[in-house]
C-alpha positions in Angstrom: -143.4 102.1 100.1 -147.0 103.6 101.2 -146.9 107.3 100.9 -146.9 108.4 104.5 -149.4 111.7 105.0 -149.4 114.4 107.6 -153.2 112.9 108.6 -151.3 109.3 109.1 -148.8 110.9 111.1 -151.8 113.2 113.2 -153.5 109.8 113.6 -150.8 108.1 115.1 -149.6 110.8 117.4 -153.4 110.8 118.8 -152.8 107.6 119.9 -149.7 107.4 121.3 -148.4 110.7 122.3 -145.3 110.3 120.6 -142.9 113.1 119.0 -144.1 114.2 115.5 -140.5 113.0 113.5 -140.9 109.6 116.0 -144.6 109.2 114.2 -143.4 110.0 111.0 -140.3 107.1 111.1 -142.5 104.6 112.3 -144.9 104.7 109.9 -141.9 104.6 106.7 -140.2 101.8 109.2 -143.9 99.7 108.7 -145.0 100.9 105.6 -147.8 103.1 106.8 -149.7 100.2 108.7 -150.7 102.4 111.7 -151.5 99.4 114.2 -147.6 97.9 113.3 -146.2 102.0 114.0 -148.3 101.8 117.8 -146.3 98.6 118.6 -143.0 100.0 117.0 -143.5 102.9 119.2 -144.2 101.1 121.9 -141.4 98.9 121.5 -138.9 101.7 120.9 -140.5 103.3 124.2 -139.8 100.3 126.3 -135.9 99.9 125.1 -135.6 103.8 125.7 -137.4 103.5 129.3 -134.6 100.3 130.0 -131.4 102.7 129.1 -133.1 105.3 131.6 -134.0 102.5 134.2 -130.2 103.1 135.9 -130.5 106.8 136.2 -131.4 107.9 139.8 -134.7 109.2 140.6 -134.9 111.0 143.6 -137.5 113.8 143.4 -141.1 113.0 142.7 -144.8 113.1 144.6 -146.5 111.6 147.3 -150.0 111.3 146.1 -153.5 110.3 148.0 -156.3 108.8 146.2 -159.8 107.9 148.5 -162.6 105.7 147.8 -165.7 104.9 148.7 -166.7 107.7 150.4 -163.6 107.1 152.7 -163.8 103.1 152.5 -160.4 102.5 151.4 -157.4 105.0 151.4 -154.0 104.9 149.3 -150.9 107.3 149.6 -148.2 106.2 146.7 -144.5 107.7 146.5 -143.4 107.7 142.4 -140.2 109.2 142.0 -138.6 110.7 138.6 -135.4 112.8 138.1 -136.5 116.5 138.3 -138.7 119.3 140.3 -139.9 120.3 136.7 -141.2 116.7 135.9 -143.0 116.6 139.2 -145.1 119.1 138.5 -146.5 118.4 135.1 -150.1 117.6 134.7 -148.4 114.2 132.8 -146.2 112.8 135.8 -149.3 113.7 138.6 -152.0 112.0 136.1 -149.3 108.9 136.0 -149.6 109.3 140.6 -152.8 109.5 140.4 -153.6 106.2 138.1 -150.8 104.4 139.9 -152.8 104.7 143.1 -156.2 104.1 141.7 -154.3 101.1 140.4 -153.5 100.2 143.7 -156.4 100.7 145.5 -158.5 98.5 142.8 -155.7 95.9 142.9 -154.5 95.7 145.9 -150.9 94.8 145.5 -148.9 94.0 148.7 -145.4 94.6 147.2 -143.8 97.2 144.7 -141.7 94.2 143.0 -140.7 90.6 143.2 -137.2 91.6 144.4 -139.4 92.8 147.7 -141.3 89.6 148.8 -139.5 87.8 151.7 -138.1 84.5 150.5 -139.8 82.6 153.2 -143.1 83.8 152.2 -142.4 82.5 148.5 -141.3 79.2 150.6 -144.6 79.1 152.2 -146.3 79.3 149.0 -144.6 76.4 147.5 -145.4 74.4 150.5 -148.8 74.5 149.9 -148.6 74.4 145.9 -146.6 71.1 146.2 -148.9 69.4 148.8 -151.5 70.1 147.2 -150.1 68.8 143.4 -149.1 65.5 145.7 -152.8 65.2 146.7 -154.1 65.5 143.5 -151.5 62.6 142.2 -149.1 64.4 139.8 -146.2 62.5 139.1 -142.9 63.4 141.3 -141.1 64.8 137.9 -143.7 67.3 136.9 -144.4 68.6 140.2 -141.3 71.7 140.3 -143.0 72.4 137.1 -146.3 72.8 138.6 -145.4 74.9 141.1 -143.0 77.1 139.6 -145.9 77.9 137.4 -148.1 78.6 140.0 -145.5 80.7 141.8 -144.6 82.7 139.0 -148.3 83.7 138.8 -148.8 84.3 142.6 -145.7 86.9 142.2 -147.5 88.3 139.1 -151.0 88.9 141.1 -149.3 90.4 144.3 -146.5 92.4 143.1 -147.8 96.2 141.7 -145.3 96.6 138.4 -146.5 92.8 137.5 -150.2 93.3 137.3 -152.1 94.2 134.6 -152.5 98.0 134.2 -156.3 98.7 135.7 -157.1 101.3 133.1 -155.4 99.1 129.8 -155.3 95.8 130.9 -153.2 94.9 127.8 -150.3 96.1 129.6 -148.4 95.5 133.0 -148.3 98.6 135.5 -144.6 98.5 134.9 -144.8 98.8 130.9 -147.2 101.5 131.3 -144.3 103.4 133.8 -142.1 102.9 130.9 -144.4 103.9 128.1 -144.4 106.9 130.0 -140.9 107.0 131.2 -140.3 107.3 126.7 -142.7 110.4 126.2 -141.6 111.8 129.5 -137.8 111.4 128.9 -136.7 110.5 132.4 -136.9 107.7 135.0 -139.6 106.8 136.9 -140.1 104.6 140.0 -142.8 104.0 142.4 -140.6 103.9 145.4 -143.4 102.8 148.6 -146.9 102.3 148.8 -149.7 102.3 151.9 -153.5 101.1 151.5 -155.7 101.6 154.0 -159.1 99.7 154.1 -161.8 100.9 156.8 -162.3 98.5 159.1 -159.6 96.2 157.9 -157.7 93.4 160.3 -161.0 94.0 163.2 -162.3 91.1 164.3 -166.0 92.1 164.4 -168.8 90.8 166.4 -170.9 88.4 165.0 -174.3 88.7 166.3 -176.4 85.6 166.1 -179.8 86.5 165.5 -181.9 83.5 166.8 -179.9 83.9 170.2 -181.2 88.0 170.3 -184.1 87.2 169.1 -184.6 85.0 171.8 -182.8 87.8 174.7 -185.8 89.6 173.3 -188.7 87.2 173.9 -187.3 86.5 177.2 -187.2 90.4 178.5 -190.4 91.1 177.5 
């Protein structure tokens, strides 16, 4: 076994955040190779963050995040399961990127379990006409479109899409990376975004036609 050192243990901590003794057992549990201790970390952080997923989470932070010089707007609700979480620089930095996540991403639902079943319906209409059109055979088309819904739900649902700041993970492991180091549950509860302008039907001038208006007043 690879003799673990106190600089193997300060390099791993530095990139992961975790516990000094939690460092130290991943590297003897994979023999010093540092890159195999980050994924037994993160592993071990996701199985932790799934035994804390039942716990109820009910105090937290509403945080803002603005764009754009006031372009686009996002307020965010994350719960966890104390005051004294809620206000550590940790648990505000996770708001924060959540709705910067969010406002690059533009997610319409928290999770799958909140996108109304005829809206999934509508999506496989479309899927499955259009796998008709292009002549797929009858037997592969549920195939097809379950596919194509599964990554429909992926793009549009918050937790499913791929973390803006690591895009190696999923918002929802990143939650439960943090949900390990932080020791309680977290949940982002709601979510509002707000794009200037949005849902307007603006005027569409046509040029020639003013151009003309122009000529003719003059």
């Amino acid at each position: 076994m690879a003799q673990i050192t106190a600089a193997m243990v300060k390099e791993l901590r530095e990139k992961t955040g975790a516990g000094m003794m939690d460092c130290k057992k991943a590297l003897q549990e994979t023999n010093g190779d540092i890159e195999k201790a980050v994924e037994f970390l993160r592993k071990k952080g996701l199985a932790d963050a799934a035994k804390k997923s039942s716990r109820i989470a009910a105090e937290g932070l509403v945080v803002s995040y603005i764009h754009g010089g006031g372009k686009i707007g996002v307020l965010v609700e994350v719960n966890c399961e104390t005051d004294f979480v809620a206000r550590t620089d940790e648990f505000k930095e996770l708001c924060h990127d959540i709705a910067m996540h969010i406002c690059a991403s533009n997610p319409l639902y928290v999770s799958k379990d909140e996108v109304p079943q005829e809206v999934i319906e509508k999506e496989k209409e479309i899927y499955t006409a259009k796998a008709k059109e292009q002549g797929k055979p009858d037997h592969i088309i549920e195939k097809i479109v379950e596919g194509q819904i599964k990554k429909y739900l992926e793009s549009i649902c918050l937790l499913d899409q791929p973390f803006v700041k690591n895009p190696d993970v999923t918002v929802s492991q990143h939650i439960a990376e943090k949900i390990a180091k932080i020791g309680e549950n977290i949940k982002v509860r709601r979510f509002v975004r707000y794009q200037l302008g949005e849902g307007i039907e603006k005027k569409q001038e046509n040029f020639v036609e003013e151009v003309m208006k122009q000529v003719k007043g003059a």
